[in-house]
C-alpha positions in Angstrom: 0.0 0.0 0.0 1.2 3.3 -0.8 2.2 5.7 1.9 -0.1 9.1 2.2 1.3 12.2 1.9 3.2 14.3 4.9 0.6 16.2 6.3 -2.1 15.0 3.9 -4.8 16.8 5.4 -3.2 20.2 6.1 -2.0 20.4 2.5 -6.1 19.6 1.3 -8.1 21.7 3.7 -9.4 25.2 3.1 -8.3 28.1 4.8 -11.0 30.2 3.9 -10.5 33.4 6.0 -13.4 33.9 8.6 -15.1 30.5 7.1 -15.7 28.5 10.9 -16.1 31.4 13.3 -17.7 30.9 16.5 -21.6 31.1 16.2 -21.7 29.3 12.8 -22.8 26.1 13.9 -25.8 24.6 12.1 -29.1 24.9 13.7 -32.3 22.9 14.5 -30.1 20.2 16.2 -33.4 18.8 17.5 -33.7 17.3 14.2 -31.1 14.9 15.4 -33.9 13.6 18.1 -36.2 12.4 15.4 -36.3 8.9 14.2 -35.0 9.6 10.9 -32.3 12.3 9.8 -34.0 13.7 6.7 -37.4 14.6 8.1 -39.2 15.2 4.6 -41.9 17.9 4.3 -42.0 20.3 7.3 -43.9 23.3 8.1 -43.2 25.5 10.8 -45.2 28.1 13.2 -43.2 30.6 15.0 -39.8 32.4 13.7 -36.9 30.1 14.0 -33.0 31.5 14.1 -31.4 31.9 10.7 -29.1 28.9 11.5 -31.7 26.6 12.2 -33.1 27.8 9.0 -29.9 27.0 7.0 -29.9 23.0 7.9 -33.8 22.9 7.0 -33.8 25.1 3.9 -32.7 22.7 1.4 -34.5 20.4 -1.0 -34.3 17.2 1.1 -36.6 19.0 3.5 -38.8 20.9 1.9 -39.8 23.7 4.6 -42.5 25.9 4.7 -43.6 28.5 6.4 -47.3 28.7 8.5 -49.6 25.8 8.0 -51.3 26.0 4.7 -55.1 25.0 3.8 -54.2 21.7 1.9 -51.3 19.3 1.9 -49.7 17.1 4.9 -46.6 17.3 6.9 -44.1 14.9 7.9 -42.8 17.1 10.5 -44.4 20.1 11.8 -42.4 22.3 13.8 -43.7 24.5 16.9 -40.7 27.0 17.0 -40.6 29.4 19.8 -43.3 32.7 19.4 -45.3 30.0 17.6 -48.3 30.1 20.1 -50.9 31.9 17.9 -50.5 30.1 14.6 -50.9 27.0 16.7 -54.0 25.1 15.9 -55.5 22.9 18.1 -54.1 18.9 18.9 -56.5 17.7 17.0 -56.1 19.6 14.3 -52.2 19.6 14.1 -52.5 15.4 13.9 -55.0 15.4 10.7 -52.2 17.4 8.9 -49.5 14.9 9.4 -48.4 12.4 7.2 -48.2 8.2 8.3 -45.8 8.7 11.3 -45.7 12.3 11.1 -44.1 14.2 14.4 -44.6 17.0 15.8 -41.6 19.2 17.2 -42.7 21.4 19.6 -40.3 23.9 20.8 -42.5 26.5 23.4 -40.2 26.6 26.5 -43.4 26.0 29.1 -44.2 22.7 29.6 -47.0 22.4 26.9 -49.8 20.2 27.4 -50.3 16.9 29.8 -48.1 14.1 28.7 -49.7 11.8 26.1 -48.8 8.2 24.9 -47.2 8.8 22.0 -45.3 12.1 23.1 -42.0 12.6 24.5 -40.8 15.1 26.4 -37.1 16.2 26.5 -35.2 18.8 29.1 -33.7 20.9 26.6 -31.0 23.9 27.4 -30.8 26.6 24.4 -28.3 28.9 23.0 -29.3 31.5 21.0 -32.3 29.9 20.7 -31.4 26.7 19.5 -30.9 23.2 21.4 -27.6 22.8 22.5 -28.5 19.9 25.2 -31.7 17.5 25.0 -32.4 14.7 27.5 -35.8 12.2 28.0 -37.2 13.9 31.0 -35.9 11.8 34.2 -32.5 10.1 33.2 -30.7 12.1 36.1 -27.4 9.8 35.8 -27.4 10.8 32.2 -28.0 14.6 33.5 -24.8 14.3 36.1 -22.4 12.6 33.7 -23.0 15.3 30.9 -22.0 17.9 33.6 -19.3 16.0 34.9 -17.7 15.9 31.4 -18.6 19.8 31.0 -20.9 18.6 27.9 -23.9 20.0 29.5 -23.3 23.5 28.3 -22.2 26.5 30.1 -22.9 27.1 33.6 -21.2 29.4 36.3 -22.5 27.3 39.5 -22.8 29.7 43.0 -23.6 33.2 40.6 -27.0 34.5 40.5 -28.5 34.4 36.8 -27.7 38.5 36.7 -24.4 38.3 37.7 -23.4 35.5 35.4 -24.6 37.7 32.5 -22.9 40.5 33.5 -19.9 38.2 33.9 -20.4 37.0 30.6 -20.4 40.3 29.0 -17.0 41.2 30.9 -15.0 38.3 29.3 -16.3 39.6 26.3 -15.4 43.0 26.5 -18.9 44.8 26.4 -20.2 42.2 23.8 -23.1 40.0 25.1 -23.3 36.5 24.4 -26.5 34.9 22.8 -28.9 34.1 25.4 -28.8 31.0 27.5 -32.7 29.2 28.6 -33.5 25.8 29.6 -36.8 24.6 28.8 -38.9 21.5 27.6 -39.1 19.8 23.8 -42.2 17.7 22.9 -42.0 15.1 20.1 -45.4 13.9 19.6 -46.6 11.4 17.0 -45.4 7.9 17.7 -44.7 5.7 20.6 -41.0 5.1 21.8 -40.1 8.7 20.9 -37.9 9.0 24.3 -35.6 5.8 23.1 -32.5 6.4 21.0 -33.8 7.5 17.4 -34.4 4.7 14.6 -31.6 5.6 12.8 -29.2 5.1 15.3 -30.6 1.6 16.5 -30.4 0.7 13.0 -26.9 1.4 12.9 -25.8 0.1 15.8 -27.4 -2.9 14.9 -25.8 -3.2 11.5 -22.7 -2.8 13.6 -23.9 -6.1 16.1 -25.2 -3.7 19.1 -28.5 -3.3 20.2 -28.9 -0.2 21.8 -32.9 -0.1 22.4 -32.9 0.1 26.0 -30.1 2.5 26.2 -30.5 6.0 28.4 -29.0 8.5 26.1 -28.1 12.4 25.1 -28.1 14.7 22.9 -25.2 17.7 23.0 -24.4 19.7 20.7 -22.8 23.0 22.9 -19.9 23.4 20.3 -20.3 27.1 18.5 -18.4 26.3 15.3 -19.6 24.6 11.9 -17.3 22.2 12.6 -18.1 20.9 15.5 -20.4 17.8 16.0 -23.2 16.6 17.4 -22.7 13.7 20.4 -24.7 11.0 21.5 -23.6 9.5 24.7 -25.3 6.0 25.2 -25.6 4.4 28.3 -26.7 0.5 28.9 -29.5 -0.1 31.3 -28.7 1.0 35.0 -25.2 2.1 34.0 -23.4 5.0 35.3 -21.1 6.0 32.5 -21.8 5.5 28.5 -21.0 2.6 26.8 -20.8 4.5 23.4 -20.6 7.8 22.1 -22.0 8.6 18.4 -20.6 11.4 16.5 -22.7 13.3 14.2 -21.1 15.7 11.1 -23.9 18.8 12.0 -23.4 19.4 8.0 -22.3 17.6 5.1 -19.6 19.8 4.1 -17.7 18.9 7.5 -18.1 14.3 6.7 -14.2 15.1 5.8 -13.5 15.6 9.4 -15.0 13.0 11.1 -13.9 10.4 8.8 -10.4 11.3 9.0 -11.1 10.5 13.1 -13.0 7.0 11.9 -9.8 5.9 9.5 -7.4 7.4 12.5 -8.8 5.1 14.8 -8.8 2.3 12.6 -5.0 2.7 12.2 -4.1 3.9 15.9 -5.7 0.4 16.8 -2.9 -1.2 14.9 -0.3 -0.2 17.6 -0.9 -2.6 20.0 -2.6 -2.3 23.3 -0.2 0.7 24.8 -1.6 2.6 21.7 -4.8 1.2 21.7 -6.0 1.7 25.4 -5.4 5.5 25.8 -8.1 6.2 22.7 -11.8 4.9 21.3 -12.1 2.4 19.6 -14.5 2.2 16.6 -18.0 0.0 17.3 -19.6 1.0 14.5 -20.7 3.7 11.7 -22.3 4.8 8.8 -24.4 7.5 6.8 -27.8 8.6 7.6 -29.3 11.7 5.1 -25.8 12.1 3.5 -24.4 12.5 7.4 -21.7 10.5 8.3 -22.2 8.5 11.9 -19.6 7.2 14.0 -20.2 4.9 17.0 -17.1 4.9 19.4 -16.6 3.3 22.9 -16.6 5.3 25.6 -13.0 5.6 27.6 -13.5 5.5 31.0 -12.6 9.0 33.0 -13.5 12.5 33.8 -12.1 16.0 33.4 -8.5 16.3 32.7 -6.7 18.5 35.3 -3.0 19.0 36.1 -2.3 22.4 37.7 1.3 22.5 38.2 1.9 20.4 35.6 6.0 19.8 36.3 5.2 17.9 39.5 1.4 16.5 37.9 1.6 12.8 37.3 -1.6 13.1 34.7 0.8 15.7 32.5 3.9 13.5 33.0 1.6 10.8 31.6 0.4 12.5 29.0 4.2 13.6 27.7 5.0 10.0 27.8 2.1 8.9 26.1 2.5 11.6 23.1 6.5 10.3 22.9 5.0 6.6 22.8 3.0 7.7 20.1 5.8 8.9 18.1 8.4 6.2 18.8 5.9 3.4 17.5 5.4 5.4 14.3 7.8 6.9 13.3 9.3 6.5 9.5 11.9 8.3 8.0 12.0 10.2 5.2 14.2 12.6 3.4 14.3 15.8 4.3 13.4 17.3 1.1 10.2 15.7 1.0 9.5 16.9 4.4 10.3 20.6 3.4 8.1 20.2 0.5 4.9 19.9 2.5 5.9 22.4 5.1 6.8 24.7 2.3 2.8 24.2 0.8 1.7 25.1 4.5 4.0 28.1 4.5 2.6 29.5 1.0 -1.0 28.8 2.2 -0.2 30.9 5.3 1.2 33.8 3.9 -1.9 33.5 1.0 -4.3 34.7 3.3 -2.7 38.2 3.4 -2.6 38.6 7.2 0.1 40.2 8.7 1.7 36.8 8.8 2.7 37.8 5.3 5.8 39.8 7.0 6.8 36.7 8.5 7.7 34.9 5.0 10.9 35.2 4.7 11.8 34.1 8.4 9.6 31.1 7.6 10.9 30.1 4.9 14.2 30.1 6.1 12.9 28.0 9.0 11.9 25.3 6.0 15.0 25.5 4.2 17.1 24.3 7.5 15.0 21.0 7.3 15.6 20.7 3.7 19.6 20.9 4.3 19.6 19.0 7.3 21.9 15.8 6.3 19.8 13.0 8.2 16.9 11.5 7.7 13.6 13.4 8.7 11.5 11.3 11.5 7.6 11.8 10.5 5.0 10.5 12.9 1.4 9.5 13.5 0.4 13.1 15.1 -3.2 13.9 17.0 -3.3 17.2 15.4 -5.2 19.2 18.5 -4.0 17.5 21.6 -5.7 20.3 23.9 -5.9 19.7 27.2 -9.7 19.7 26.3 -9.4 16.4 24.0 -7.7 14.9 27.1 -9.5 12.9 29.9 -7.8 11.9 33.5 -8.1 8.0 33.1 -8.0 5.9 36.1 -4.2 5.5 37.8 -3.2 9.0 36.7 -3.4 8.1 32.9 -4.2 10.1 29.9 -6.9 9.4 27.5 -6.3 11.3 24.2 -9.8 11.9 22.3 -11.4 13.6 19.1 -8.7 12.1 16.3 -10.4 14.4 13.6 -7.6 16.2 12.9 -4.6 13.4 12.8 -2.1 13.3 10.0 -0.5 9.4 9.5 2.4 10.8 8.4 3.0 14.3 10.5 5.6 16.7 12.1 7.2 15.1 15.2 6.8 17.6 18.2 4.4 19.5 17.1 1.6 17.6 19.4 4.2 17.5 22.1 4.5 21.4 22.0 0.8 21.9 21.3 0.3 20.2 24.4 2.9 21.9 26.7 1.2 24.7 25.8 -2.3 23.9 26.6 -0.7 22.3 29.7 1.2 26.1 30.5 -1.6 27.8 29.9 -3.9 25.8 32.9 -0.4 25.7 35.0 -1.2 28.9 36.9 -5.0 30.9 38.0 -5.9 33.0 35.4 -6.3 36.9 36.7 -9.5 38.4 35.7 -9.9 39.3 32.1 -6.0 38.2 31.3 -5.5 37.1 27.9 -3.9 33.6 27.3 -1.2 34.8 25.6 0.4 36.2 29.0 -0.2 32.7 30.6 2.2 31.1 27.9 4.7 33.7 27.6 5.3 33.5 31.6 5.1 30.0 31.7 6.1 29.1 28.2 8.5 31.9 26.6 9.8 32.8 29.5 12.2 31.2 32.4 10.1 30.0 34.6 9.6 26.8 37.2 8.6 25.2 34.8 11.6 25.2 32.1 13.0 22.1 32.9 10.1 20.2 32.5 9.6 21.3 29.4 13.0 21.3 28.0 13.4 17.7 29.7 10.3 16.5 27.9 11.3 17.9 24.1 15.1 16.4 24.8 13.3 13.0 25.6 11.1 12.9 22.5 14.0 14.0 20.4 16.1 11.2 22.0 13.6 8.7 21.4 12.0 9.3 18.1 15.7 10.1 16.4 15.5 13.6 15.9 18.0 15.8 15.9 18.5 18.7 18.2 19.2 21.0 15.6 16.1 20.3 14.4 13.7 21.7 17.2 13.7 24.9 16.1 12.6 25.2 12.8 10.0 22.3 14.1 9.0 25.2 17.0 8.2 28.0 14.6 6.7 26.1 11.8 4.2 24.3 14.4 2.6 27.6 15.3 2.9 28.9 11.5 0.2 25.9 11.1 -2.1 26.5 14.3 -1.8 30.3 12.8 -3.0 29.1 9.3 -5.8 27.1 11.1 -6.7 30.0 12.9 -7.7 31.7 10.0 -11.1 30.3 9.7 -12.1 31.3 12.9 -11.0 35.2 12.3 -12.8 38.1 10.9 -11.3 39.4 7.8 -8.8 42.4 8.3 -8.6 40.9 12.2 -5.9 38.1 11.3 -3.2 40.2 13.6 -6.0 39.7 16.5 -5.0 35.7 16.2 -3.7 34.1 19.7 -1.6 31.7 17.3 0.0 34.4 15.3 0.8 36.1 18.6 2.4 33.5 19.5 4.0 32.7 16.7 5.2 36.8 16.6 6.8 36.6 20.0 8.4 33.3 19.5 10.4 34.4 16.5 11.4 37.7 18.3 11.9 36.0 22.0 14.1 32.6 20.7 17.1 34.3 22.8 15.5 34.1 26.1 14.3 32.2 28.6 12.3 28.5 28.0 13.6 29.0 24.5 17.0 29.6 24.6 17.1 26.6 26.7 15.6 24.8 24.5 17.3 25.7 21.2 20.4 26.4 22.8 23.4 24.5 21.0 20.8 23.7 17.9 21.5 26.6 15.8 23.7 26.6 12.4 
């Protein structure tokens, strides 16, 4: 089989300049609650938000709006400041079709509970659903806080102060508005067990799932982000699966690059193997691709104080496991002729990035002269303390594999991570940007240099990489979280990025402190 390219998917994506920012997430996520994902003909009362209009707006659905005098309905939908174009019960069922639902969105708690209705807790954002339970699954309710997938919450703060807190992180600019409240699905029996199309995949798969408690979350802002389904078996305290959901065709990339990354990571062996899901089953549903994982068995990641933390030493270790059972060499040319795509890509996007060209380039160019072989390596892509849980007996569990290159840039998960690590290493003052976290804790001399300097020497010691080569590998790893970053930016606001900031200082700082230590001795 033919080896894929070095960095495979950074060299094919789009860096379309303010093309994920946050708040463009898809809407109507309730649709994921119904029994099949392409709900047919729907009509809707009330005024949804203009991103729950974008997912139903297409041909597959065909959406009106109002009820008209003739026709039925596979789906009629109550959005909220829907009460008075709301006919009576009676009169909404007659206009359904043969298992036709009705979604009804009104945050009150509607009428009396009826046999074929189910009723879901429901927290919104903005006016959409951003977390759905059946009404009494508490253990569901507790794990889905306890994993921070429960949306936000500032426990202990009255409701005004956390909106005036809110609007202070933001700098005067108030976040969409933030509601819990009830969903009805009414229609058809069973609406409260896991929906049709996922017990019909889990089934192809060799799972039934029918008595499963389960989830819905969808709190991520960004287009990118997906929809989860936690599933737990009967009685059980923790999920036995969690199903990922693309919100939008144009993101299926993403998740399958996770579903093949798991597929290969699996091939490692057990000390691989353990520390990330495993794939149970998957498919598409309404041109949606589904992915069924198992559930790894922890909560939150934390490790303040990360040079004395055994959950961060872990995760270090784990990361330079990673690497020394994938490595392959390659030449070093071939190696600078990825970065060198990445590099052109960056400065493309006209940012002020651009006046960091010739600096990167010359960053590339000591790769391509370098005279040994260039290590590449399996590599997470977004190792976050966020895509981290604290396993049992101080191990790391590494999660959300949608990003992983097979054939990537050693380091650059180990630094990504030291940063993220850095950056939770000390209590944030109030309103301090991140960037002064990591320049105390990560730019600068600090308690924690000789962790970090002990933990890049290891992986360069174990994965064959030169010292000389750290570097170029520093810079060019930021270039790329820069040219990520991007996406998420307005235009004429790419100087505003935390990555290019980083990126900035890094270049002008390599003399001092952490990095001098670190690239002390490596430069030619």
């Amino acid at each position: 089989m033919t080896d894929p390219p070095i960095l495979a998917l950074a060299r094919t994506t789009r860096y379309d300049v303010g093309g994920n920012r946050k708040g463009s997430a898809t809407g109507a996520t309730w649709s994921f609650l119904l029994p099949n994902l392409s709900p047919g003909r729907v009509a809707r009362l009330g005024v949804p938000n203009p991103a729950s209009r974008e997912r139903l707006d297409v041909p597959a659905h065909l959406s009106v709006d109002g009820l008209p005098d003739d026709g039925r309905f596979d789906v009629i939908w109550i959005a909220p400041g829907g009460d008075g174009l709301v006919p009576d019960r009676a009169t909404l069922r007659a206009r359904l079709t043969d298992g036709g639902l009705v979604v009804d969105e009104r945050p009150d708690l509607g009428a009396a509970h009826l046999e074929d209705m189910a009723r879901f807790r429901v927290l919104r954002r903005g006016g959409d659903t951003v977390v759905a339970t059946p009404v009494g699954q508490p253990v569901v309710d507790a794990w889905l806080r306890g994993r921070g997938l429960a949306g936000p919450s500032r426990p202990g703060l009255p409701g005004r102060l956390r909106r005036v807190a809110s609007v202070l992180r933001r700098g005067g600019r108030r976040s969409p508005s933030i509601a819990w409240g009830f969903l009805d699905l009414v229609g058809q029996p069973g609406l409260d067990r896991p929906p049709r199309y996922l017990r019909e995949l889990a089934a192809a798969g060799g799972y039934d799932i029918a008595d499963h408690a389960w989830a819905l979350s969808a709190t991520g802002s960004y287009r990118t982000q997906k929809i989860l389904v936690p599933l737990f078996a009967p009685g059980a305290p923790v999920p036995e699966f969690i199903v990922k959901l693309a919100r939008h065709s144009s993101v299926n990339r993403r998740l399958l690059v996770e579903l093949d990354g798991l597929h290969l990571l699996a091939t490692f062996g057990p000390t691989i193997a353990e520390r990330v899901p495993a794939i149970r089953f998957a498919g598409t549903c309404a041109g949606l691709l589904v992915v069924g994982e198992s559930a790894l068995d922890g909560g939150t990641f934390r490790a303040p104080a990360m040079q004395r933390h055994p959950l961060a030493a872990d995760a270090v270790a784990w990361l330079t496991e990673l690497g020394v059972r994938t490595v392959a060499p390659v030449d070093t040319g071939e190696a600078a002729a990825a970065l060198d795509e990445l590099v052109d890509m960056y400065v493309a996007a006209e940012g002020p990035g651009r006046a960091l060209a010739g600096e990167l380039r010359a960053q590339v160019e000591r790769i391509r002269r370098h005279p040994d072989l260039f290590p590449v390596v399996v590599q997470h892509g977004d190792p976050g303390t966020w895509n981290l849980i604290a396993m049992p007996g101080d191990r790391a569990g590494f999660l959300d594999w949608e990003n992983l290159e097979a054939r990537g840039m050693p380091l650059w998960d180990l630094f990504y991570l030291l940063r993220s690590l850095a950056v939770g290493s000390l209590p944030r003052r109030a309103l301090e940007r991140r960037l002064g976290h990591v320049q105390r804790t990560f730019l600068d001399a600090s308690e924690l240099t000789p962790f970090i300097v002990g933990a890049v020497r290891r992986y360069c010691a174990q994965v064959g990489l030169a010292d000389d080569l750290v570097e170029p590998l520093y810079h060019l790893g930021w270039m790329y979280q820069a040219l990520k970053e991007v996406t998420r930016l307005a235009p004429g606001h790419l100087g505003e990025g935390h990555f290019y900031a980083l990126l900035r200082r890094g270049l002008e700082r390599r003399g001092s402190g952490t990095l001098d230590s670190l690239f002390r001795g490596t430069r030619t």
